[in-house]
N, CA, C and O of each residue as an XYZ file, in Angstrom:
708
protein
N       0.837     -1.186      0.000
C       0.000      0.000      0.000
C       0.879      1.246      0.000
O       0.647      2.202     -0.741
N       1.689      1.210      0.682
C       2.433      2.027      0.977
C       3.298      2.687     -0.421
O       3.407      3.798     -0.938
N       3.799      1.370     -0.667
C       4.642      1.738     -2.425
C       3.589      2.318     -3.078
O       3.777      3.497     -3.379
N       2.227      1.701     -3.477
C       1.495      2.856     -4.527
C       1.289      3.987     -3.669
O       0.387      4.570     -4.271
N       1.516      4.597     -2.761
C       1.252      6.132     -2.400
C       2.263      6.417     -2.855
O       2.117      7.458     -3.494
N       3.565      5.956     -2.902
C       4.942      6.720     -2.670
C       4.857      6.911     -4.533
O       5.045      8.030     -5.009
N       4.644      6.048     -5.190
C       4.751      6.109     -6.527
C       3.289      7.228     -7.199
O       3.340      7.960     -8.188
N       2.316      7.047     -6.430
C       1.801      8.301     -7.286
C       1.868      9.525     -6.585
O       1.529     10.401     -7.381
N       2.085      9.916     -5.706
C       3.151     11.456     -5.124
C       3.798     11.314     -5.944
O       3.283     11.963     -6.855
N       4.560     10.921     -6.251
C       5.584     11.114     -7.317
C       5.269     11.522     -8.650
O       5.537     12.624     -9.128
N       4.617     10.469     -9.293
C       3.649     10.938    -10.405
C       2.762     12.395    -10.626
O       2.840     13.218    -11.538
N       2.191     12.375     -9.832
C       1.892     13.627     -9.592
C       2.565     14.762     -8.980
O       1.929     15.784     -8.722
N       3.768     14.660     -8.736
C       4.668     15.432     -9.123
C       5.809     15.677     -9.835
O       6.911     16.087     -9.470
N       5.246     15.266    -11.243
C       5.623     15.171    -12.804
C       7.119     13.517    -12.685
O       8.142     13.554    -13.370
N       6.965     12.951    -12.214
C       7.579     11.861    -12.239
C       6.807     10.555    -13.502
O       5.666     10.101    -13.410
N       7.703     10.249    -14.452
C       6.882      9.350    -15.143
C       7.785      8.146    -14.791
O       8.964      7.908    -14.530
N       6.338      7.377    -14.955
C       6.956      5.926    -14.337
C       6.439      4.764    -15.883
O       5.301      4.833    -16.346
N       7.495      3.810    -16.449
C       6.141      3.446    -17.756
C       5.725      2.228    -16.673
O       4.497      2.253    -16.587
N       6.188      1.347    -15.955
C       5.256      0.461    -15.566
C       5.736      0.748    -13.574
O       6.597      0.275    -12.831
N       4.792      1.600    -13.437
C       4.661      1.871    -12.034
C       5.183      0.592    -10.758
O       6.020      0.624     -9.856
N       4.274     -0.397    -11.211
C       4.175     -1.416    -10.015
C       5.369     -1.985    -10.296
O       5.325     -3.135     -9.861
N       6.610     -1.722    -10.900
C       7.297     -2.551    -10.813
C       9.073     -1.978     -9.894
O      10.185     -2.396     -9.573
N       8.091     -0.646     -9.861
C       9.578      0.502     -9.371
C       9.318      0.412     -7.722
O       8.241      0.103     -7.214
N      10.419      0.717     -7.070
C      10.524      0.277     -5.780
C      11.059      2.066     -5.489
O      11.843      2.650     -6.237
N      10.459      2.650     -4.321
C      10.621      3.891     -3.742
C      10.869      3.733     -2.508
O      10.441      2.794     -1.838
N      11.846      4.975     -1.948
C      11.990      4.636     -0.265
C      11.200      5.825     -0.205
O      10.671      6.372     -1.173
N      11.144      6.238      1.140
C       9.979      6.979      1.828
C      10.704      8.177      1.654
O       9.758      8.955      1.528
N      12.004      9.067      1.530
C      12.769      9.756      1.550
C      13.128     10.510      0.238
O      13.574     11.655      0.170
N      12.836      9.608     -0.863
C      13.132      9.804     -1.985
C      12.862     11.176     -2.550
O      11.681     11.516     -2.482
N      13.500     11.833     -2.965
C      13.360     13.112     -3.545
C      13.722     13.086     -5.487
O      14.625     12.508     -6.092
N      12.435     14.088     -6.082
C      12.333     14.112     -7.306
C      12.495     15.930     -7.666
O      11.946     16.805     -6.997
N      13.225     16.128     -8.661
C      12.683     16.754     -9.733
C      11.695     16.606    -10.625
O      11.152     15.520    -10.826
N      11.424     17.558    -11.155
C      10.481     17.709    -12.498
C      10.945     16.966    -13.653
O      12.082     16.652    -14.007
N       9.368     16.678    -14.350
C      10.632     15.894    -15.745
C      11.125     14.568    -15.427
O      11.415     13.883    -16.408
N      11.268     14.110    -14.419
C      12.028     12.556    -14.262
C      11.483     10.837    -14.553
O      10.787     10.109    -13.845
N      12.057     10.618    -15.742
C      11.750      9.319    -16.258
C      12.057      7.964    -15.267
O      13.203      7.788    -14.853
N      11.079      7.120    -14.952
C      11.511      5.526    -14.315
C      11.060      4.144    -14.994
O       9.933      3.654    -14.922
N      12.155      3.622    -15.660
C      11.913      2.691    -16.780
C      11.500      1.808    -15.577
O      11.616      2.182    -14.411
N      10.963      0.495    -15.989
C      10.596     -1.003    -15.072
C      11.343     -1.514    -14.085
O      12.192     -2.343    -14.414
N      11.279     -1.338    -13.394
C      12.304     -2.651    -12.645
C      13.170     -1.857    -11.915
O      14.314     -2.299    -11.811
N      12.868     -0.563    -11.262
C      13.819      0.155    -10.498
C      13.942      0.200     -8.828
O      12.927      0.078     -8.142
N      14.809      0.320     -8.434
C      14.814      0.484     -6.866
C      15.291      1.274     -6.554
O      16.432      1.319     -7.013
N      14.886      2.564     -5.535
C      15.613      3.633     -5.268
C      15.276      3.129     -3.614
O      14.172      2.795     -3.186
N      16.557      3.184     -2.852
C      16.667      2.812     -1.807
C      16.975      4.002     -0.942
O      17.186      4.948     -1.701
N      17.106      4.408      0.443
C      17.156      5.499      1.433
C      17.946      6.398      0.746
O      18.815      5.885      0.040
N      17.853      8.043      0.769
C      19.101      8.638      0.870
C      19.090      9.227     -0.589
O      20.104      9.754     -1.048
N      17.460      9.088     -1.592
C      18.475      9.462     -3.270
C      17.708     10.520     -3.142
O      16.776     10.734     -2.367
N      18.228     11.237     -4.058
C      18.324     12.865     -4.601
C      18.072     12.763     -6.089
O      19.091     12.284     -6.588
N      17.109     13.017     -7.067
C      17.096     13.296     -8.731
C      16.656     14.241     -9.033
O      15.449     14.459     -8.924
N      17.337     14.924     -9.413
C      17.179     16.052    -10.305
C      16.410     15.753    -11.295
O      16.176     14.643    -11.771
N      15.735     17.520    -11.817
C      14.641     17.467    -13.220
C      15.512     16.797    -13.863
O      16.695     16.611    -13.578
N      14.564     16.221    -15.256
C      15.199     15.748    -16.336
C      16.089     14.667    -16.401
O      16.787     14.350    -17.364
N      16.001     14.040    -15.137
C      16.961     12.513    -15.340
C      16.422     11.550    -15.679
O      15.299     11.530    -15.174
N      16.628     10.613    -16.347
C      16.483      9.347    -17.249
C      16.770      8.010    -16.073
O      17.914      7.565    -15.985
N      15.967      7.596    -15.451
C      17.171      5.980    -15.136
C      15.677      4.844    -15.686
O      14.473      4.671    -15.494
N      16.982      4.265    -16.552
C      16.431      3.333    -17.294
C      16.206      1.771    -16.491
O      16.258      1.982    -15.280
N      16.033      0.660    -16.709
C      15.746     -0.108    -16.402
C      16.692     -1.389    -15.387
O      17.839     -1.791    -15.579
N      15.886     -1.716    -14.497
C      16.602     -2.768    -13.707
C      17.793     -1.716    -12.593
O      18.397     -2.265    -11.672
N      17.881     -0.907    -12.751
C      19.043      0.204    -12.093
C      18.592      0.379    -10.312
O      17.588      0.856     -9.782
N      19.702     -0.177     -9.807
C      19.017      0.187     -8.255
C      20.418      1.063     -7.714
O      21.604      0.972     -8.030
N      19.625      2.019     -6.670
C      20.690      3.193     -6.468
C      20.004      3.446     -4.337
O      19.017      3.338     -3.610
N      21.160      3.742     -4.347
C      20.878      3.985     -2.682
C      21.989      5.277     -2.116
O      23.177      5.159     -2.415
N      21.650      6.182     -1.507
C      22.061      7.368     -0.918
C      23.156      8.120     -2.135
O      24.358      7.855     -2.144
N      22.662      8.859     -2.896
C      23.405      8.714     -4.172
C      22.704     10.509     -4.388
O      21.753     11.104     -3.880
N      23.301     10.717     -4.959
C      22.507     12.369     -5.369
C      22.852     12.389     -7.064
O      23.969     12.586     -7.543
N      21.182     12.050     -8.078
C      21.955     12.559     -9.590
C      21.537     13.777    -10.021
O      20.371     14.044     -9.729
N      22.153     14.604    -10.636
C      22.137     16.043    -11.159
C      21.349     15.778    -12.467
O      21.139     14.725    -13.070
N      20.947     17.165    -12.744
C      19.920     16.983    -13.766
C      20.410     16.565    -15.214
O      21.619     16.570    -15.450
N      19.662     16.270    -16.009
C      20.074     15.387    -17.498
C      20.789     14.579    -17.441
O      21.436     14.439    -18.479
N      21.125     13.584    -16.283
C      22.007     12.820    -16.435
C      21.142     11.604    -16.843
O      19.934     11.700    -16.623
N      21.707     10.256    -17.520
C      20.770      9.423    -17.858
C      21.766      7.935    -17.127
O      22.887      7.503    -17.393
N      20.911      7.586    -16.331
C      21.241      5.979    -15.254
C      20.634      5.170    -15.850
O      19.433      5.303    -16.083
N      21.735      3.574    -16.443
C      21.314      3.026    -16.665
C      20.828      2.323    -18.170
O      20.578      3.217    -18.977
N      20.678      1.246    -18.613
C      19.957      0.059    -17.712
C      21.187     -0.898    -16.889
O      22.384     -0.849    -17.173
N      20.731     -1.542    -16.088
C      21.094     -2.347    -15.129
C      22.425     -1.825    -14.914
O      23.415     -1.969    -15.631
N      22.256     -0.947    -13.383
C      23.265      0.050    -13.156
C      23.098     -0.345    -11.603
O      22.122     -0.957    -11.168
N      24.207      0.100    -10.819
C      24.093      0.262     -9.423
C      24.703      1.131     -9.292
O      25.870      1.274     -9.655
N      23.901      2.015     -8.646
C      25.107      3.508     -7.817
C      24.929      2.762     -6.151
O      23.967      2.206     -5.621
N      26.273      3.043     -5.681
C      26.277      3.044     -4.351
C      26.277      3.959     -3.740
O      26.404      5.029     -4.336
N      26.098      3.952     -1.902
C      26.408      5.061     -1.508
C      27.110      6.128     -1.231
O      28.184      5.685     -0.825
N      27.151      7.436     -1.204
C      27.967      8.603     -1.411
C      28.714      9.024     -2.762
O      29.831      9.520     -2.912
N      27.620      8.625     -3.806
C      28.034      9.089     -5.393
C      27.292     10.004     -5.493
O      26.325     10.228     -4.764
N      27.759     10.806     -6.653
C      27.124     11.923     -7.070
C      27.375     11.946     -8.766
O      28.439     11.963     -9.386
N      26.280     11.940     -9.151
C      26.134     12.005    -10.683
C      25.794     13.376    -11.433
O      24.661     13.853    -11.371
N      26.665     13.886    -12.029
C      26.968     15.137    -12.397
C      25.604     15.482    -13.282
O      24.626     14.741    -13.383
N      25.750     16.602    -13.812
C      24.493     16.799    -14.799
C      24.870     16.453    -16.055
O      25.999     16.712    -16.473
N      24.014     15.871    -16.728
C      24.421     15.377    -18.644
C      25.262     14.188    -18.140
O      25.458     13.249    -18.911
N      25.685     14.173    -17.103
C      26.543     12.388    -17.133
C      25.603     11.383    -17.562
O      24.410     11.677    -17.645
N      26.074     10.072    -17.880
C      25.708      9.120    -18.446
C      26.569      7.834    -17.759
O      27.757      7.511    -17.775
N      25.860      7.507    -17.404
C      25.843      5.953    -16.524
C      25.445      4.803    -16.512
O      24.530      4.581    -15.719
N      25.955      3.626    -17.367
C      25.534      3.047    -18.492
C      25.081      1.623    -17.782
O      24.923      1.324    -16.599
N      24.921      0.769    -19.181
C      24.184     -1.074    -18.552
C      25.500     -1.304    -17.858
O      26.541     -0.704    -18.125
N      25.322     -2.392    -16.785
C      26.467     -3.012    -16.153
C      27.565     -1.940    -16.090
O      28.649     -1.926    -16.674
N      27.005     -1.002    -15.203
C      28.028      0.305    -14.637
C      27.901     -0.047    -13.092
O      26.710     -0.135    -12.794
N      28.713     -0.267    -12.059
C      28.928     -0.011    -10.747
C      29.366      1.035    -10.309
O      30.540      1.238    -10.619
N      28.838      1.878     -9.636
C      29.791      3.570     -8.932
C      29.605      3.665     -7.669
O      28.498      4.017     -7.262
N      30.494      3.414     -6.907
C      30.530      3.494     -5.468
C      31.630      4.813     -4.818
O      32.628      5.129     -5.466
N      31.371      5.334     -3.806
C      31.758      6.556     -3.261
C      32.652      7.051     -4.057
O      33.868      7.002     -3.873
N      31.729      7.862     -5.555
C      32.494      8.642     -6.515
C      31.587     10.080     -6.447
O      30.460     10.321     -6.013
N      32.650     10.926     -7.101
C      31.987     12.030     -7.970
C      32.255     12.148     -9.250
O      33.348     12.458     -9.722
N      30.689     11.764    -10.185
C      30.900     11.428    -11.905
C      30.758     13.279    -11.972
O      29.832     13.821    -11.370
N      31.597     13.959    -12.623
C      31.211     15.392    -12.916
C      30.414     15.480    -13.956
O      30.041     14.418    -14.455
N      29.913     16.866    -14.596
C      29.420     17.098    -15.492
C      29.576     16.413    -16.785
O      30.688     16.560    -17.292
N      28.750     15.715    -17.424
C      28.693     15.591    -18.957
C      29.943     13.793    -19.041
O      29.636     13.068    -19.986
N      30.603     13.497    -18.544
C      31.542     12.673    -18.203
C      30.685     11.411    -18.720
O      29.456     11.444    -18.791
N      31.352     10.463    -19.020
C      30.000      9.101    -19.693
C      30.905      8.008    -19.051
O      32.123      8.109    -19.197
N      30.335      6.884    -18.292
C      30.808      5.828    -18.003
C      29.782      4.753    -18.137
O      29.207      4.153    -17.229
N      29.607      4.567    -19.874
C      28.740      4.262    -20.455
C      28.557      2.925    -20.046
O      27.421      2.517    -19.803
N      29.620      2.144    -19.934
C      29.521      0.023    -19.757
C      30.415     -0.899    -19.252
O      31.610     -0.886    -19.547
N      29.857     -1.773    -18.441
C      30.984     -2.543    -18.360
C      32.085     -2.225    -17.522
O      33.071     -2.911    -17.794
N      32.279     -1.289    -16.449
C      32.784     -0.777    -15.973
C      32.856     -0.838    -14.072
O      31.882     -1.081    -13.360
N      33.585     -0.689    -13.819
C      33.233     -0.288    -12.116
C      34.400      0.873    -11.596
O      35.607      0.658    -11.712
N      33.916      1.960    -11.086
C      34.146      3.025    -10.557
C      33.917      3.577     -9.253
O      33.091      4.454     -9.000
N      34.953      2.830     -8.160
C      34.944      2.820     -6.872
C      35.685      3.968     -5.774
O      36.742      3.347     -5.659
N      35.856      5.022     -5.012
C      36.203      5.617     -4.548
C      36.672      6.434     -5.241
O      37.647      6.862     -4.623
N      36.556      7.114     -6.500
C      36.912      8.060     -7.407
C      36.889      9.467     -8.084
O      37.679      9.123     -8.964
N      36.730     10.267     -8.274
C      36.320     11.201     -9.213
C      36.559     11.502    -10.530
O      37.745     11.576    -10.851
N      35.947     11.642    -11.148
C      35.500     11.764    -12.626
C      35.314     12.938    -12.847
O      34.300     13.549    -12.509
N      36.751     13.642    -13.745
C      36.524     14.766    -14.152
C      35.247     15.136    -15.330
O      34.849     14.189    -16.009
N      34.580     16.608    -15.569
C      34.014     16.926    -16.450
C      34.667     16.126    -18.163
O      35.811     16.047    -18.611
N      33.465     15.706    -18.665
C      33.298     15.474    -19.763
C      34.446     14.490    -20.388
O      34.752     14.368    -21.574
N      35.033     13.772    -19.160
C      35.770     12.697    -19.330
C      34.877     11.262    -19.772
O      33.739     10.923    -19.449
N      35.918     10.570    -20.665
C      34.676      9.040    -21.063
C      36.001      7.608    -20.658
O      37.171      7.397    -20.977
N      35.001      6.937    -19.841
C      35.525      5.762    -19.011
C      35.337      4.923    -20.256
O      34.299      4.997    -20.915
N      36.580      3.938    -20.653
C      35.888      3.050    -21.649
C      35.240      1.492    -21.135
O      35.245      1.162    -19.949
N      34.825      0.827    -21.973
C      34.188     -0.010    -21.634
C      35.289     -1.419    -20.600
O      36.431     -1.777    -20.888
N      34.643     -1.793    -19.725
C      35.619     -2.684    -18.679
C      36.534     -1.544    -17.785
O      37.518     -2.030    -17.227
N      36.387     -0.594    -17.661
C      37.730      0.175    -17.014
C      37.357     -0.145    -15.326
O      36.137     -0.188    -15.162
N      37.842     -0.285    -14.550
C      38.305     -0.238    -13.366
C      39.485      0.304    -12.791
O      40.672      0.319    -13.119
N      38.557      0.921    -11.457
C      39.348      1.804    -10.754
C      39.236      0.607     -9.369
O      38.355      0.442     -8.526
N      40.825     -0.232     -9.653
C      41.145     -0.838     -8.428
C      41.242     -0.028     -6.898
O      42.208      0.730     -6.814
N      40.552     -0.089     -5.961
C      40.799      0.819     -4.950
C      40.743     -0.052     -4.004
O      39.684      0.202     -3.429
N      41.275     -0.997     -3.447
C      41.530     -1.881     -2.252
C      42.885     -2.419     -2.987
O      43.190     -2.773     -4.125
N      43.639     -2.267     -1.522
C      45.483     -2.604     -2.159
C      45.646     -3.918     -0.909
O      46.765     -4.192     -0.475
N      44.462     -4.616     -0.445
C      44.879     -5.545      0.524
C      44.773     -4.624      2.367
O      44.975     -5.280      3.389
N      44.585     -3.776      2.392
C      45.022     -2.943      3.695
C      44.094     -1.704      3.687
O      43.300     -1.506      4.607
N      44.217     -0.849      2.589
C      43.151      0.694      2.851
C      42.292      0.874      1.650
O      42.664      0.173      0.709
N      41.408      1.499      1.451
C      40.899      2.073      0.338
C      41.773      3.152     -0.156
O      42.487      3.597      0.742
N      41.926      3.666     -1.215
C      43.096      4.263     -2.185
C      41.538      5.107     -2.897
O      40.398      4.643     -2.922
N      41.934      6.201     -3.318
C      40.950      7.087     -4.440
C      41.870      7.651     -6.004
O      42.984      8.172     -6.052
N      41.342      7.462     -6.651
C      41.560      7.193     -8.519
C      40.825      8.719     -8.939
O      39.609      8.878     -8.827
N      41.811      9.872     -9.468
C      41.358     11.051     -9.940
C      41.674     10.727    -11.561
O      42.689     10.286    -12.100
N      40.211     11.186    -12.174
C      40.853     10.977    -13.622
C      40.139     12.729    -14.309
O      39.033     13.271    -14.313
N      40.931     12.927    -14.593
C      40.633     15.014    -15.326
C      39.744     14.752    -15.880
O      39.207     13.649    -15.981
N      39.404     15.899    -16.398
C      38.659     16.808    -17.495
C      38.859     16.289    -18.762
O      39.928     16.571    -19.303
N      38.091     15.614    -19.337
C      38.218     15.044    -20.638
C      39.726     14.059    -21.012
O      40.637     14.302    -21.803
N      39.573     13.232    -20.350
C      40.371     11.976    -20.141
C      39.310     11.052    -20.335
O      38.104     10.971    -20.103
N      40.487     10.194    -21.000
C      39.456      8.615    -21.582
C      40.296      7.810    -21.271
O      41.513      7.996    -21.252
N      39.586      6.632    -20.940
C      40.416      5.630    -20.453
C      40.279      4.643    -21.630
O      39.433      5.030    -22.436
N      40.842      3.532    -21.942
C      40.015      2.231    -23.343
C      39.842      0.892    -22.415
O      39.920      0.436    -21.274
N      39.615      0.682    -23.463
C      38.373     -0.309    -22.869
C      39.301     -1.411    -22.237
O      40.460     -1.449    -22.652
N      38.881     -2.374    -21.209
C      39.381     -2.684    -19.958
C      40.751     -2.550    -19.490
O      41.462     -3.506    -19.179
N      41.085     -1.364    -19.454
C      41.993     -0.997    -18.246
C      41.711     -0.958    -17.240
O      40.543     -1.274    -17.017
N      42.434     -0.625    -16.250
C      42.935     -0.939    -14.801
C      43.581      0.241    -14.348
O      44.532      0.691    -14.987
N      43.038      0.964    -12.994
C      43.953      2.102    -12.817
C      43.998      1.948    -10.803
O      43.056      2.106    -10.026
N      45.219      1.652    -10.542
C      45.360      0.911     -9.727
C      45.420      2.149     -8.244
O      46.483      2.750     -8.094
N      44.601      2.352     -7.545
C      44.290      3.391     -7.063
C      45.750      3.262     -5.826
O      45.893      2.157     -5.303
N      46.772      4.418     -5.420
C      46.020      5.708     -5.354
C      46.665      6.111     -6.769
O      47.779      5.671     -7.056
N      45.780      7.170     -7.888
C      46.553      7.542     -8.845
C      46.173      8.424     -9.605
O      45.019      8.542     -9.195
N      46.246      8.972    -10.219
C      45.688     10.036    -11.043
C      45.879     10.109    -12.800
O      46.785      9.517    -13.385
N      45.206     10.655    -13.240
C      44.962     10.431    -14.790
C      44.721     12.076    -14.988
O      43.755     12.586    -14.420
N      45.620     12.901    -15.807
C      45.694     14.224    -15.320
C      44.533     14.353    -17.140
O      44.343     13.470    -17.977
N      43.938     16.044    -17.107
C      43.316     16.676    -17.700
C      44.062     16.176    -19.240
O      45.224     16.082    -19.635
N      42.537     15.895    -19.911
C      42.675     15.847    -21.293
C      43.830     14.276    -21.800
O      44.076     13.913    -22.950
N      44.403     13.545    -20.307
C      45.403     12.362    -21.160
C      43.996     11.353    -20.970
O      42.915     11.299    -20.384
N      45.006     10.500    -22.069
C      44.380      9.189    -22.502
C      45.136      7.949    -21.800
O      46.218      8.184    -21.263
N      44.789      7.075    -21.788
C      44.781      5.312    -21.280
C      44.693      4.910    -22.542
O      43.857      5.429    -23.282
N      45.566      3.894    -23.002
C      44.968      2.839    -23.758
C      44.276      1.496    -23.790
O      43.662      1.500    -22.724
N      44.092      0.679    -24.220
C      43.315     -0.225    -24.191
C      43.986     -1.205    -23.276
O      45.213     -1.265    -23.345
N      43.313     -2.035    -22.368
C      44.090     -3.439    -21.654
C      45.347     -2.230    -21.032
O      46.397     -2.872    -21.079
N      45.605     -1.094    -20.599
C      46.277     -1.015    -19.667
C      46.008     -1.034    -18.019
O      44.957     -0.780    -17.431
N      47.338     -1.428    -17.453
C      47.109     -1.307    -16.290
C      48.279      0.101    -15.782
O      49.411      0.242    -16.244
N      47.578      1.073    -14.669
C      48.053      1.833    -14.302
C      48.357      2.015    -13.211
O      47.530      1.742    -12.340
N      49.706      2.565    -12.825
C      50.096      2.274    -11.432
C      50.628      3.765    -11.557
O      50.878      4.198    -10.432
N      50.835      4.521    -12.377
C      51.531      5.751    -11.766
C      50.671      6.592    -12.364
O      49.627      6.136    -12.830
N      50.995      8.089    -12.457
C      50.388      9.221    -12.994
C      50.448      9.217    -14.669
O      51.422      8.793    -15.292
N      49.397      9.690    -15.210
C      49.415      9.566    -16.246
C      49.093     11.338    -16.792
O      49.037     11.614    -17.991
């Protein structure tokens, strides 16, 4: 009973849902205007969406804040203490745990992005990981402002990926780039 109240408050406050009964809401949940919810979603304690965000299907997210136009998803997990920039893009089989994705930045697939930040309008390629457990502490992975990584690399946290460089494909990174 409870879920259909939480889902049409929502609705009626311009939230579109295409198949309602199948999206999961916490009691906390906060919407913008404008905000799309494909089938099969779970928004768990703690989320924040901005107007105009997209999260597409199967995508479950918990204490997470996304900025407006960003599009989540399908089958995505944000964890807690991420923040999804505006115009970011957060793709199928994307994991993001205690990151900040900045503005416009795409970490379209295939990917996991753990204790990190994500400069503006940077693109993660497909498989990239940001190793951040070294056996002992969590480590945090800075990658600039329009930096791309290729597709499954490895960037072995603590480390940085400075403004505008590139990664190539199948690398692994251990120093500054």
């Amino acid at each position: 009973i409870m879920q259909c109240r939480l889902r049409e408050k929502a609705m009626l406050e311009g939230v579109t849902m295409t198949n309602p009964e199948s999206v999961f809401l916490s009691a906390d949940t906060k919407f913008g205007r404008d905000v799309t919810i494909a089938p099969f979603v779970v928004i768990g304690a703690g989320v924040e969406i901005a107007s105009g965000v997209e999260v597409r299907a199967f995508t479950q997210m918990e204490h997470v804040r996304i900025d407006s136009g960003a599009i989540v998803g399908p089958f995505s997990r944000l964890r807690p203490t991420s923040v999804i920039g505006a115009g970011a893009h957060i793709g199928n089989f994307v994991e993001i745990k205690n990151s900040e994705i900045a503005a416009g930045a795409k970490v379209n697939h295939l990917s996991y992005v753990g204790d990190s930040t994500v400069g503006e309008k940077a693109n993660i390629g497909a498989g990239t990981i940001t190793a951040n457990y070294d056996g002992f502490s969590k480590n945090r992975t800075q990658i600039g402002k329009n930096a791309s990584t290729g597709s499954n690399s490895v960037l072995v946290a603590p480390v940085k990926v400075g403004d505008g460089a590139s990664v190539a494909a199948g690398s692994v990174i251990t120093k500054e780039v």
